[in-house]
N, C-alpha and C positions, 0 to 999 in steps of 0.2 A: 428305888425309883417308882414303886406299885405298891405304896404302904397301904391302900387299899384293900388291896388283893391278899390271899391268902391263897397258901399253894401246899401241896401236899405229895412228896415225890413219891414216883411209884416205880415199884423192878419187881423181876420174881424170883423166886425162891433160890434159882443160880445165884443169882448177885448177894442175896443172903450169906448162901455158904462161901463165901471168897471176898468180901466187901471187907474183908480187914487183912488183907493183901493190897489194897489201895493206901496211897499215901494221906495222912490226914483223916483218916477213914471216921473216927470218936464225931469230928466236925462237921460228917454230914447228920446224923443223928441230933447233934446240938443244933443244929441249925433250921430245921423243918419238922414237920409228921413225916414217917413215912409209912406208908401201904407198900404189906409183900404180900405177892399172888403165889399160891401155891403153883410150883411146875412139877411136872412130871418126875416121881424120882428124885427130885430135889429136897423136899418136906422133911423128912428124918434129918437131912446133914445139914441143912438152911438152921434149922432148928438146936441142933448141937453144934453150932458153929461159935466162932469164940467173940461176933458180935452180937450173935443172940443172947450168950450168956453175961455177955459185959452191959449189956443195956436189957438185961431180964427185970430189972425194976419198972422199967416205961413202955413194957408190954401190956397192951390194952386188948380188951376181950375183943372181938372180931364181931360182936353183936353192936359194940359202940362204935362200929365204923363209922359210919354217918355220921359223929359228931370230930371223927382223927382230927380233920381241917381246925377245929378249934383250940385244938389242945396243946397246952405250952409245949415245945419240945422239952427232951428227948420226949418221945410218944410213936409207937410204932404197933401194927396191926399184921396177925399173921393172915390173909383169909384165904381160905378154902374153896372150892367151886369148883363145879363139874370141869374137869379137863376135857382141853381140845389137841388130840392125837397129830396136828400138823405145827409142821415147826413156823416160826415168824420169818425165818429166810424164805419159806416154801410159800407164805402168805403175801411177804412184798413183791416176790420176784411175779404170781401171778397179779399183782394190781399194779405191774409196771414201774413200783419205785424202785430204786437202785437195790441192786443185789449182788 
């Protein structure tokens, strides 16, 4: 509907480690880029997880993020970055979105 547009899904390092516990899980990877943020804790087992190692060929270095958005799928980014100590339930619930 937006063949325009280019889109690049993003989750963190949770959804890493468990994203092949989801049904059809191969078809998110074939189907887009994806960006993982490293979470807290999560980075060693996101990383040994058995969709990290089933899609280790279309891991891309985290320095070419900026170009993920273009890149034929599978193509997936691990990146790293200063953690923030507060959880996202703790972040909606104070900007009044639903919690």
């Amino acid at each position: 509907k937006l063949p325009h547009l280019k889109f690049v899904w993003v989750m963190g390092a949770d959804n890493l480690a468990q994203v092949s516990e989801w049904q059809h899980w191969p078809l998110l990877f074939e189907s887009l880029p994806i960006a993982i943020f490293d979470r807290s804790t999560y980075a060693r087992k996101a990383l040994l997880s058995r969709a990290s190692r089933f899609f280790a060929r279309s891991r891309r270095s985290a320095r070419a993020s900026d170009r993920l958005v273009y890149s034929a799928p599978p193509a997936w980014v691990f990146v790293q970055t200063k953690l923030h100590s507060e959880s996202g339930t703790s972040l909606r619930c104070r900007g009044k979105w639903a919690c």
